[in-house]
C-alpha positions as CSV (number, residue, x, y, z in Angstrom):
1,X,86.2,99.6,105.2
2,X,88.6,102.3,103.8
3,X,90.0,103.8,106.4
4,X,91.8,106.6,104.5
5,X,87.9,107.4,103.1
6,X,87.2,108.1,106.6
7,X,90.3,110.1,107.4
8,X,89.4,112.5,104.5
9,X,85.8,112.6,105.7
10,X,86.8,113.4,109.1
11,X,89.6,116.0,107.9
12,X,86.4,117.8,105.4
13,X,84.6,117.8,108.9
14,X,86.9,119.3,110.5
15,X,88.4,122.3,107.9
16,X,84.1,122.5,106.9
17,X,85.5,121.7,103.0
18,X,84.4,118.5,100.8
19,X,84.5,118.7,97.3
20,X,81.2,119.1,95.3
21,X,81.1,115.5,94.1
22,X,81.4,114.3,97.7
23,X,78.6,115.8,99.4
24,X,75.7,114.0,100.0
25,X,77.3,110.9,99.2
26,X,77.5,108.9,102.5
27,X,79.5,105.3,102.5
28,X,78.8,102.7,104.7
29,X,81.2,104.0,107.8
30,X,81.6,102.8,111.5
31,X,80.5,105.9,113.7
32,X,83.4,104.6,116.0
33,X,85.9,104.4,113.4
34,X,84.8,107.8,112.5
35,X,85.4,109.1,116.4
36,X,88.6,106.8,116.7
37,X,89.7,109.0,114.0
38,X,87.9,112.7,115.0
39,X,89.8,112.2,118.3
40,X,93.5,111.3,116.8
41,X,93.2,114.9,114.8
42,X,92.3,116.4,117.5
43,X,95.0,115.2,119.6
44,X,97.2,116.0,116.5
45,X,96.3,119.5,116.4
46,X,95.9,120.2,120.0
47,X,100.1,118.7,120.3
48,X,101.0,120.8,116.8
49,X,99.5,123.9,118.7
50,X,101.0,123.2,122.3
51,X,104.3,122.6,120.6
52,X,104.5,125.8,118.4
53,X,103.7,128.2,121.8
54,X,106.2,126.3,123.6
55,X,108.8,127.0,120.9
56,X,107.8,130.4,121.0
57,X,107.7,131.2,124.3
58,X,110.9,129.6,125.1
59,X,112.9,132.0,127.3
């Protein structure tokens, strides 16, 4: 299991960008790896986003 694979599949997923040679080409991937992995970014984001307003909005 290539994890990084999966990071980049999740990231194409989640921007809705893949290259042309990588669509339609599905690996052998663990669906819970794959949400392990959905939910981090998420997380990522959601913390990038919450920190950038609380910078902003900083009295």
């Amino acid at each position: 299991m290539n994890v990084f694979r999966q990071v980049k599949t999740v990231l194409w997923g989640f921007f809705g960008v893949a290259p042309r040679d990588a669509r339609g080409q599905h690996e052998k991937t663990n669906p819970f790896v794959l949400i392990g992995v959905a939910l981090v970014a998420v997380l990522v984001f959601l913390g990038t986003l919450a920190f950038i307003v609380h910078q902003v909005a900083k009295p």
